[in-house]
DOKOL-959311 format. One record per residue: residue number from 1; residue in one letter; x, y, z of N, C-alpha, C in turn. Coordinates in nm, 2 decimals, always signed. Layout:
<nodes>
+-----+--------+--------+--------+--------+--------+--------+--------+--------+--------+--------+
| num | residu |    nxx |    nyy |    nzz |   caxx |   cayy |   cazz |    cxx |    cyy |    czz |
+-----+--------+--------+--------+--------+--------+--------+--------+--------+--------+--------+
| NUM |      A |      X |      Y |      Z |      X |      Y |      Z |      X |      Y |      Z |
...
+-----+--------+--------+--------+--------+--------+--------+--------+--------+--------+--------+
</nodes>
This chain:
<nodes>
+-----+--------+--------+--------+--------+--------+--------+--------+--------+--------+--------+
| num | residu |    nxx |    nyy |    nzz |   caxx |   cayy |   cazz |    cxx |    cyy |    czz |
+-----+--------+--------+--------+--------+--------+--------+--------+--------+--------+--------+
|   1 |      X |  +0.08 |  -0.12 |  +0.00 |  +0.00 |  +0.00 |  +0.00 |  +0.09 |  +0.13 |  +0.00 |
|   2 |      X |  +0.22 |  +0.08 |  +0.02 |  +0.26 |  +0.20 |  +0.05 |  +0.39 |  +0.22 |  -0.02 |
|   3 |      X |  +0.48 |  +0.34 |  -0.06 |  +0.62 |  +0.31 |  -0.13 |  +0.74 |  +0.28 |  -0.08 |
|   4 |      X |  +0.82 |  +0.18 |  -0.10 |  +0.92 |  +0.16 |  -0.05 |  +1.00 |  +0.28 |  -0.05 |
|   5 |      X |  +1.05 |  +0.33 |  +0.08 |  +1.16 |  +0.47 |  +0.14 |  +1.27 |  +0.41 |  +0.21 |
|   6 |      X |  +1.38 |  +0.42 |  +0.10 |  +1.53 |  +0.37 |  +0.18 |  +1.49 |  +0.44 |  +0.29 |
|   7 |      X |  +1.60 |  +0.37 |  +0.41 |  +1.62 |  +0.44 |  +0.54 |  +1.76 |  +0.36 |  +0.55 |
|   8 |      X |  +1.86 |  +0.37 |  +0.56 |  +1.98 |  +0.35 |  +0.56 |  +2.04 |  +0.32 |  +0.70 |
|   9 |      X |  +2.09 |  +0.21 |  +0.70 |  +2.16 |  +0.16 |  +0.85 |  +2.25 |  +0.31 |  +0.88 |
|  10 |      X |  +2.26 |  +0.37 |  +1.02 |  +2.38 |  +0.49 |  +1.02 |  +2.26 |  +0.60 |  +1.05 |
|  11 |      X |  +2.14 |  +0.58 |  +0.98 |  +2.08 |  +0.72 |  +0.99 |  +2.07 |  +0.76 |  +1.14 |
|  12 |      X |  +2.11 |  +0.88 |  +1.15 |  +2.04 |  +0.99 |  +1.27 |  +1.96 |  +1.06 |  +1.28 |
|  13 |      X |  +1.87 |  +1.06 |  +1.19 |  +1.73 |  +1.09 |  +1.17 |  +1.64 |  +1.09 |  +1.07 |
|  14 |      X |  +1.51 |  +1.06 |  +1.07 |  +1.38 |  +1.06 |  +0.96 |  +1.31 |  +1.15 |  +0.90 |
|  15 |      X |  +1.21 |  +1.19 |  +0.85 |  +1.13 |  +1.26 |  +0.85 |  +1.02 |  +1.27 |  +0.95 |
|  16 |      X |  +0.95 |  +1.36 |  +0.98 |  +0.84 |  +1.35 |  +1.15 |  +0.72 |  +1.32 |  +1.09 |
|  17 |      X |  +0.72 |  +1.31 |  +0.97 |  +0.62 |  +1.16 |  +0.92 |  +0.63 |  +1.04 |  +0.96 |
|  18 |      X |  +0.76 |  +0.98 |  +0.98 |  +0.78 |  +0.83 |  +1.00 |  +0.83 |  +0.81 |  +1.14 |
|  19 |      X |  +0.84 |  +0.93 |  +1.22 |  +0.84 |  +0.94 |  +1.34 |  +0.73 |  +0.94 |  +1.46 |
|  20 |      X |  +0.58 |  +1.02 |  +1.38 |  +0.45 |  +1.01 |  +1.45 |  +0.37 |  +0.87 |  +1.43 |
|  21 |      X |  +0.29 |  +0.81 |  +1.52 |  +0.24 |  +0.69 |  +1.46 |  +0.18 |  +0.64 |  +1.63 |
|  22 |      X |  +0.01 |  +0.71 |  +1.61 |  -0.07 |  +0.65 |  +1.75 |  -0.17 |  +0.57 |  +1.76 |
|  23 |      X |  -0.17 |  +0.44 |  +1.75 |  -0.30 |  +0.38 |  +1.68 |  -0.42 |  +0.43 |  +1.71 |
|  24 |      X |  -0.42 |  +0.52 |  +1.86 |  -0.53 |  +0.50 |  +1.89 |  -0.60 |  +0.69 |  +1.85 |
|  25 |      X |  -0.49 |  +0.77 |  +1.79 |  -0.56 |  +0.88 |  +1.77 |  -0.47 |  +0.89 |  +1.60 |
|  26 |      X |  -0.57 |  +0.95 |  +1.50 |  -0.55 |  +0.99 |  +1.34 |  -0.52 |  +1.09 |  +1.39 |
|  27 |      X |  -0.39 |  +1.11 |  +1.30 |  -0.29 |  +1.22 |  +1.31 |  -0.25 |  +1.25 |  +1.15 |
|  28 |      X |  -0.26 |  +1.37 |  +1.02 |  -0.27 |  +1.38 |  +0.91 |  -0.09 |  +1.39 |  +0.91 |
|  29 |      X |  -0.01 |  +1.39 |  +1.05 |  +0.15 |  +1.46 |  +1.03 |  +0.18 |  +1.31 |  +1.04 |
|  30 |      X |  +0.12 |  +1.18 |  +1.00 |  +0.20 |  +1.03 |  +1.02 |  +0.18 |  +1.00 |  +0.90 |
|  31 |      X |  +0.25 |  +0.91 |  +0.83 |  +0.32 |  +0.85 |  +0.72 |  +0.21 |  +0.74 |  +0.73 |
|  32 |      X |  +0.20 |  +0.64 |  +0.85 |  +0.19 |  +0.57 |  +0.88 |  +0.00 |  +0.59 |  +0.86 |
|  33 |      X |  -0.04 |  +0.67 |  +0.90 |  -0.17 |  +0.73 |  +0.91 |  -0.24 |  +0.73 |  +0.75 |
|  34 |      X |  -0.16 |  +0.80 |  +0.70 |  -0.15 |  +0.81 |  +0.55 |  -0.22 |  +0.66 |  +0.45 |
|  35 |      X |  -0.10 |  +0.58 |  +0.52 |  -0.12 |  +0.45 |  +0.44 |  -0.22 |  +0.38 |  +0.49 |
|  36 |      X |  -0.27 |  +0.39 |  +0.61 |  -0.38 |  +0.28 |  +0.65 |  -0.50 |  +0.37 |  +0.58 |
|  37 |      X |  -0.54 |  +0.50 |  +0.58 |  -0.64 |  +0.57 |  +0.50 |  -0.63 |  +0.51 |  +0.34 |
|  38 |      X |  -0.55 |  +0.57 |  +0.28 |  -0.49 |  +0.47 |  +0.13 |  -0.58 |  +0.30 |  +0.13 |
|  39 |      X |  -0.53 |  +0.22 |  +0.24 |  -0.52 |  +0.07 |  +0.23 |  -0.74 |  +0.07 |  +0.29 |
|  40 |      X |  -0.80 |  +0.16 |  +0.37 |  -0.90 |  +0.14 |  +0.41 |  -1.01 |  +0.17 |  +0.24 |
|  41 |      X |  -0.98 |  +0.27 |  +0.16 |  -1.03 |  +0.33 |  +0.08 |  -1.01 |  +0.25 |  -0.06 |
|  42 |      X |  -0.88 |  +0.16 |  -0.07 |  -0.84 |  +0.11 |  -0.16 |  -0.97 |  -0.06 |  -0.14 |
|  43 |      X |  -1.01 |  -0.06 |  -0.04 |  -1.05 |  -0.23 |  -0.03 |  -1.21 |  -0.19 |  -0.02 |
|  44 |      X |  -1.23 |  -0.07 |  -0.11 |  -1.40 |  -0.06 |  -0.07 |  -1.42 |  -0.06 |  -0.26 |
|  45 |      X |  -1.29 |  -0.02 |  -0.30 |  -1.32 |  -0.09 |  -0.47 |  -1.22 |  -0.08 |  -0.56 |
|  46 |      X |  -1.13 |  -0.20 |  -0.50 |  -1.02 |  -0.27 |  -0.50 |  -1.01 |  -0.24 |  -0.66 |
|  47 |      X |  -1.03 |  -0.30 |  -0.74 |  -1.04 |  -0.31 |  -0.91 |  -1.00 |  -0.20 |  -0.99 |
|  48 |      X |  -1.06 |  -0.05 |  -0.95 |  -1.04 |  +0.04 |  -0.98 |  -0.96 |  +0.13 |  -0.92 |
|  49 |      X |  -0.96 |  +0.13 |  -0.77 |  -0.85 |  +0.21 |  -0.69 |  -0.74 |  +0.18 |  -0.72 |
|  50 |      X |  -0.66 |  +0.02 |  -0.72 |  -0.53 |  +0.00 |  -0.73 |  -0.47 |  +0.05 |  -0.85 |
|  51 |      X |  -0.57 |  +0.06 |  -0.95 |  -0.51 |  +0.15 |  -1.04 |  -0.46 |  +0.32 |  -1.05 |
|  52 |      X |  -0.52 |  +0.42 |  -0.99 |  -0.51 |  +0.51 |  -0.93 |  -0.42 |  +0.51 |  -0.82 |
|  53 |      X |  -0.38 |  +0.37 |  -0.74 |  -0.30 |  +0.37 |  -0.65 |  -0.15 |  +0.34 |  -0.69 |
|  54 |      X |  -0.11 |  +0.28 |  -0.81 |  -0.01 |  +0.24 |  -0.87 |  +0.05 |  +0.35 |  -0.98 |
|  55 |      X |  -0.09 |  +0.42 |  -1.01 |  +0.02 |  +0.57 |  -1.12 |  +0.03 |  +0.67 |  -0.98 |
|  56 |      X |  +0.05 |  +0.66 |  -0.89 |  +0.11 |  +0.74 |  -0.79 |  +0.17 |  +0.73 |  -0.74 |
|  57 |      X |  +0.17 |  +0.60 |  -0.68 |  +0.30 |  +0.50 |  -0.65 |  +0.44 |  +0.43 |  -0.72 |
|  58 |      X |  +0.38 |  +0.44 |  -0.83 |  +0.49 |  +0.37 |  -0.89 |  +0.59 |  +0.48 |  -0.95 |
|  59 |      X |  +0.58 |  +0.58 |  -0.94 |  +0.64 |  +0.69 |  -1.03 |  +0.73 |  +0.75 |  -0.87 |
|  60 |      X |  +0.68 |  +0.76 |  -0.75 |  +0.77 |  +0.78 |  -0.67 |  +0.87 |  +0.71 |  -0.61 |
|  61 |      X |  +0.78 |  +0.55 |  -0.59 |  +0.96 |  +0.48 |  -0.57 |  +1.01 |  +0.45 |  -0.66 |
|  62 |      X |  +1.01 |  +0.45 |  -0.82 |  +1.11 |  +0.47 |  -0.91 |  +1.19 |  +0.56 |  -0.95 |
|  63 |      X |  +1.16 |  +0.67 |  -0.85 |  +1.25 |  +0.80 |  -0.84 |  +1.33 |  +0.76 |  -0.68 |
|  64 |      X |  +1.30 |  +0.66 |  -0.61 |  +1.40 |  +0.67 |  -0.48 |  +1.51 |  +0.56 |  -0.53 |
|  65 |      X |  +1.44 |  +0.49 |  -0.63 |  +1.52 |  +0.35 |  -0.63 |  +1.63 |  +0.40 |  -0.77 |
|  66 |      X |  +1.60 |  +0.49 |  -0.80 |  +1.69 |  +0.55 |  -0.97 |  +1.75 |  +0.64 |  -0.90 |
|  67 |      X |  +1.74 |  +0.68 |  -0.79 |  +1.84 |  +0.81 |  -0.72 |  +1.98 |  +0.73 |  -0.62 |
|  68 |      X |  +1.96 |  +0.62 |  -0.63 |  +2.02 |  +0.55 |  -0.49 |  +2.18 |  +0.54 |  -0.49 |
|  69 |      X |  +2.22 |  +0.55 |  -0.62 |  +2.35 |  +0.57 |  -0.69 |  +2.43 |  +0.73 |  -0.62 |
|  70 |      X |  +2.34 |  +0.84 |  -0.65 |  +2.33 |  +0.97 |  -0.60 |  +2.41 |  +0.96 |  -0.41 |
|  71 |      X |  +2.27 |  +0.89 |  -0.38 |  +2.25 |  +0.91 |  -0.21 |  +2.37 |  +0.84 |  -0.16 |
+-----+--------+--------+--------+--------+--------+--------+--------+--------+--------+--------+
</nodes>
């Protein structure tokens, strides 16, 4: 549901998206939040979402995974 984001052994820190994360309160500043909204919305019509979920997805982790040489 969600795009693969290197995070590199060594790191000293993330973004405070992948840092917030409360099951028990929605918070719009979690990563985590993000993707269970995505994965809730995608299974109410699976057929046609995953499509819309894949030209948005797939164009960003093919820009982390084509930069990796860079980083």
């Amino acid at each position: 549901m969600s795009a693969y984001v290197p995070v590199y052994a060594g790191v000293k820190d993330v973004a405070p998206a992948y840092k917030t994360y409360d099951y028990a309160a929605n918070s719009e500043d979690s990563a985590r939040w993000a993707v269970d909204l995505v994965e809730k919305l995608l299974h109410l019509r699976w057929q046609d979402a995953v499509k819309d979920l894949h030209a948005a997805h797939d164009p960003l982790e093919e820009g982390f995974f084509s930069s990796q040489a860079e980083v």
